[in-house]
C-alpha positions as CSV (number, residue, x, y, z in Angstrom):
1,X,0.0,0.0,0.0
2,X,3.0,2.0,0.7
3,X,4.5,1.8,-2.5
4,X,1.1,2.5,-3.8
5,X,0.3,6.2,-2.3
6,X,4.2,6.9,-2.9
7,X,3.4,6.5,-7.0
8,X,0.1,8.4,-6.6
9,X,1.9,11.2,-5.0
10,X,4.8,10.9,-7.8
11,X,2.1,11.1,-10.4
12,X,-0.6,13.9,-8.6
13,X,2.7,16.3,-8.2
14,X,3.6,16.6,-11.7
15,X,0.2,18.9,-11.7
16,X,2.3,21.7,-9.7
17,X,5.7,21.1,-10.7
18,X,4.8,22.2,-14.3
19,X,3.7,25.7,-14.3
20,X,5.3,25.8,-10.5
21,X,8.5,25.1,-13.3
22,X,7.7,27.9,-15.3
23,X,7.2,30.4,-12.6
24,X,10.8,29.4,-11.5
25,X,12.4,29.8,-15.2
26,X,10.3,33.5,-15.2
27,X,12.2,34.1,-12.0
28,X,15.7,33.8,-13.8
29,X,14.6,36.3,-16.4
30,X,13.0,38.9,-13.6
31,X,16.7,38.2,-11.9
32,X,18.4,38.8,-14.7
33,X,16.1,42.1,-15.5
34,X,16.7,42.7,-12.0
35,X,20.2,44.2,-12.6
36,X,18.2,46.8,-14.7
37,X,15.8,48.1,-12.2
38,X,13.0,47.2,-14.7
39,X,12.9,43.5,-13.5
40,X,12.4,44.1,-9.7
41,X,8.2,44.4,-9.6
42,X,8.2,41.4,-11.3
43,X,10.9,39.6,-9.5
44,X,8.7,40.7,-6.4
45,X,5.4,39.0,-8.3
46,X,7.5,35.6,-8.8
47,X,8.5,35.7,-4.8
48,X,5.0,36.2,-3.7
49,X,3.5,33.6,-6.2
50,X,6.3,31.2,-5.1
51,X,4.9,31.4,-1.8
52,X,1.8,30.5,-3.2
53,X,3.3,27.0,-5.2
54,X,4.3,26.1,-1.7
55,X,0.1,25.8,-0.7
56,X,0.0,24.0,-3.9
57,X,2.7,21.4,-2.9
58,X,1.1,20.3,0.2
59,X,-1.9,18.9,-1.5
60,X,-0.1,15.7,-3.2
61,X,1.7,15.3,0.0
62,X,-1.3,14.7,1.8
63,X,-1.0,11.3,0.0
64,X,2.1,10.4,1.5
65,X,0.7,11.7,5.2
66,X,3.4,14.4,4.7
67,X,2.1,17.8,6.3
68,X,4.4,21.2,6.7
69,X,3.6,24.5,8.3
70,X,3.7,27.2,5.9
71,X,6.2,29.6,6.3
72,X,5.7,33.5,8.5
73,X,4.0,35.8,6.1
74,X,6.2,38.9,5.2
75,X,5.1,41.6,7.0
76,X,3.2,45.0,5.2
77,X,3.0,47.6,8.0
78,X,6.2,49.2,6.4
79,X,4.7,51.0,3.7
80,X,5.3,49.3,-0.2
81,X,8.9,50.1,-0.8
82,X,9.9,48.9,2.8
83,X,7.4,45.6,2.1
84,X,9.0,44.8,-1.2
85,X,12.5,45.3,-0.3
86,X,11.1,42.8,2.6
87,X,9.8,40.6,0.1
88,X,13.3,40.6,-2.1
89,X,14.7,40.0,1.1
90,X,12.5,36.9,2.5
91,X,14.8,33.9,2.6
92,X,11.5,31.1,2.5
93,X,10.1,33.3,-1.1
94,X,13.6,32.0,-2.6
95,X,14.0,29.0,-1.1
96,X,10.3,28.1,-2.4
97,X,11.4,29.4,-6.0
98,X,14.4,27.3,-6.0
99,X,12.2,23.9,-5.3
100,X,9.8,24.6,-8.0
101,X,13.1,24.9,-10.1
102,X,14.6,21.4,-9.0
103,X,10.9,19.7,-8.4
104,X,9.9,19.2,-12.0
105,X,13.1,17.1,-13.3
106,X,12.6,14.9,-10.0
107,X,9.1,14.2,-10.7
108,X,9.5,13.9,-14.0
109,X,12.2,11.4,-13.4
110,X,10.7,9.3,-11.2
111,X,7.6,9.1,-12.7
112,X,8.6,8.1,-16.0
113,X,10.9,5.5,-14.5
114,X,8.3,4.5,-12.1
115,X,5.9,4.4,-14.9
116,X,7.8,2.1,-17.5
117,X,9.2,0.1,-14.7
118,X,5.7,-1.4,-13.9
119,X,4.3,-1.5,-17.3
120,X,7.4,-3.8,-18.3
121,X,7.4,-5.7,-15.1
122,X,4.0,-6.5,-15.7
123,X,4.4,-7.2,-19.2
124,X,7.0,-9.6,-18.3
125,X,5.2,-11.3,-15.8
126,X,2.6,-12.2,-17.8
127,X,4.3,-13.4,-21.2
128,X,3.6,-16.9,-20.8
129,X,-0.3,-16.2,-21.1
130,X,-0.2,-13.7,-23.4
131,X,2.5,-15.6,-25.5
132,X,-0.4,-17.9,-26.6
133,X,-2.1,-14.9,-28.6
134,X,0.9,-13.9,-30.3
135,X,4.5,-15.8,-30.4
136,X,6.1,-12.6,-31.3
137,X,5.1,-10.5,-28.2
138,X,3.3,-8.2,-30.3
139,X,6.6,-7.3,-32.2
140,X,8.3,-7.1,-28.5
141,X,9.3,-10.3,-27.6
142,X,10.9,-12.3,-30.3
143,X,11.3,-16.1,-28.6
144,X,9.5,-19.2,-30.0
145,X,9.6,-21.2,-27.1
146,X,6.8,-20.9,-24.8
147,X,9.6,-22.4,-22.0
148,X,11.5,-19.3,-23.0
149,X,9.1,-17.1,-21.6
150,X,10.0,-18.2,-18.2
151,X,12.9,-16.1,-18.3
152,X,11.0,-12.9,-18.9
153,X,8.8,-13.9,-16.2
154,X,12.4,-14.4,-13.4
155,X,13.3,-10.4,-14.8
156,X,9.9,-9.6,-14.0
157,X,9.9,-10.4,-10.6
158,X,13.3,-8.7,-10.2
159,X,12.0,-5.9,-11.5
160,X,9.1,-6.1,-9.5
161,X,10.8,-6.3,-6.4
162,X,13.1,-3.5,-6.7
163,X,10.0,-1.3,-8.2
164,X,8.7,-0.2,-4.4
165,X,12.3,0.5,-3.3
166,X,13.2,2.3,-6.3
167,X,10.3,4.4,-5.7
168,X,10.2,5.0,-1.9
169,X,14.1,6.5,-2.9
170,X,13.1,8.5,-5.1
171,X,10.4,10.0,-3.1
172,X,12.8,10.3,-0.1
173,X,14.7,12.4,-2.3
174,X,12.2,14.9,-3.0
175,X,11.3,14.6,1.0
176,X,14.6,15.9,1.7
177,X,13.7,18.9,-0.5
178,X,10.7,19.6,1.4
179,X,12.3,19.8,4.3
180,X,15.2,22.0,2.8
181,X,13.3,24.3,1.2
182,X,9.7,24.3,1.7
183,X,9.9,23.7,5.4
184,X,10.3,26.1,7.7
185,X,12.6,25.8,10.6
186,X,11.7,26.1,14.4
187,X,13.4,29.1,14.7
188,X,12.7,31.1,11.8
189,X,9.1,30.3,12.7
190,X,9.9,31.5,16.1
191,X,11.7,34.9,15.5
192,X,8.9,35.6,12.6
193,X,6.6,34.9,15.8
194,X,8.5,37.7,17.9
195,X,9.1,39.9,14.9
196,X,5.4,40.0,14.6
197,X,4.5,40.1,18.8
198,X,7.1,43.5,18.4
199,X,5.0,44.8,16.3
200,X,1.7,44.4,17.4
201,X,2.7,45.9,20.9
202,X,4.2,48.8,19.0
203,X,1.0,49.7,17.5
204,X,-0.8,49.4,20.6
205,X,1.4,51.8,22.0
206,X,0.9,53.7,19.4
207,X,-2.9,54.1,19.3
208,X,-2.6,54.5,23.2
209,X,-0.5,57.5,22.9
């Protein structure tokens, strides 16, 4: 079952990693435009919707029983220019931009190697009943013996075996990514936590005086 909500997850996140892919390569160019000036409103768009991919992530996971806090909202009782200079500055907004960079081409990976692995390992398993309809293996196979079949069948159970292993590393790989980069820590969550106590007292203050 494990192996079976590990390939769900594999296939169900290569919904976000696509345009999550393409907000990450529109990043580069709002980096690169950066250096201009002209590139920093949109370079502050790409942050904030990279926040958003993060949201997006968490639904697949939920197949896996994986669950992450999202990280401290940036703070806007600064004014704009103070709020997007905070937003250029926000460590999680690039960190989040970065995995939707890195997330596609591990998907992608693991689900077209998951995919074929199974399609062949079940193929191969069941080649001695299929072998009956067509001696050729529907242009696949080319063996004349039926006995010969038996060897497709020994490849297919290798295959087979290694298949949920294979998978489940795969999937700890992307893990590891989540926790890098989509995952807040303990302590930025904390000092976001003070940062945002700080400022709530000062405005109390401030409407008291």
């Amino acid at each position: 079952e494990g192996a079976w909500r590990e390939f769900g997850y594999v296939l169900a996140s290569l919904l976000p990693a696509v345009p999550a892919f393409a907000l990450a390569l529109l990043g580069a160019v709002a980096s690169v435009l950066s250096l201009l000036t002209v590139g920093l409103p949109l370079l502050v768009v790409v942050l904030l919707l990279a926040r958003v991919a993060n949201r997006a992530f968490r639904w697949p996971a939920r197949i896996v029983g994986w669950h992450w806090p999202l990280p401290p909202p940036v703070r806007r009782d600064r004014g704009r220019l103070r709020w997007a200079r905070a937003v250029l500055l926000d460590g999680a907004g690039w960190r989040a931009l970065l995995y939707c960079f890195v997330t596609l081409p591990v998907t992608a990976l693991a689900a077209y190697i998951a995919t074929v692995s199974l399609a062949v390992g079940l193929a191969f398993l069941t080649s001695p009943v299929w072998w009956w309809l067509t001696p050729t293996g529907f242009g696949g196979i080319d063996d004349p013996d039926w006995a010969g079949t038996w060897l497709y069948v020994l490849q297919a159970v290798g295959v087979l075996l290694v298949w949920p292993w294979f998978l489940r590393l795969l999937v700890s790989l992307d893990r590891v990514l989540v926790r890098a980069l989509l995952e807040p820590s303990p302590d930025r969550t904390r000092i976001a936590e003070l940062q945002t106590s700080r400022a709530v007292l000062a405005a109390d203050a401030a409407t008291v005086l």
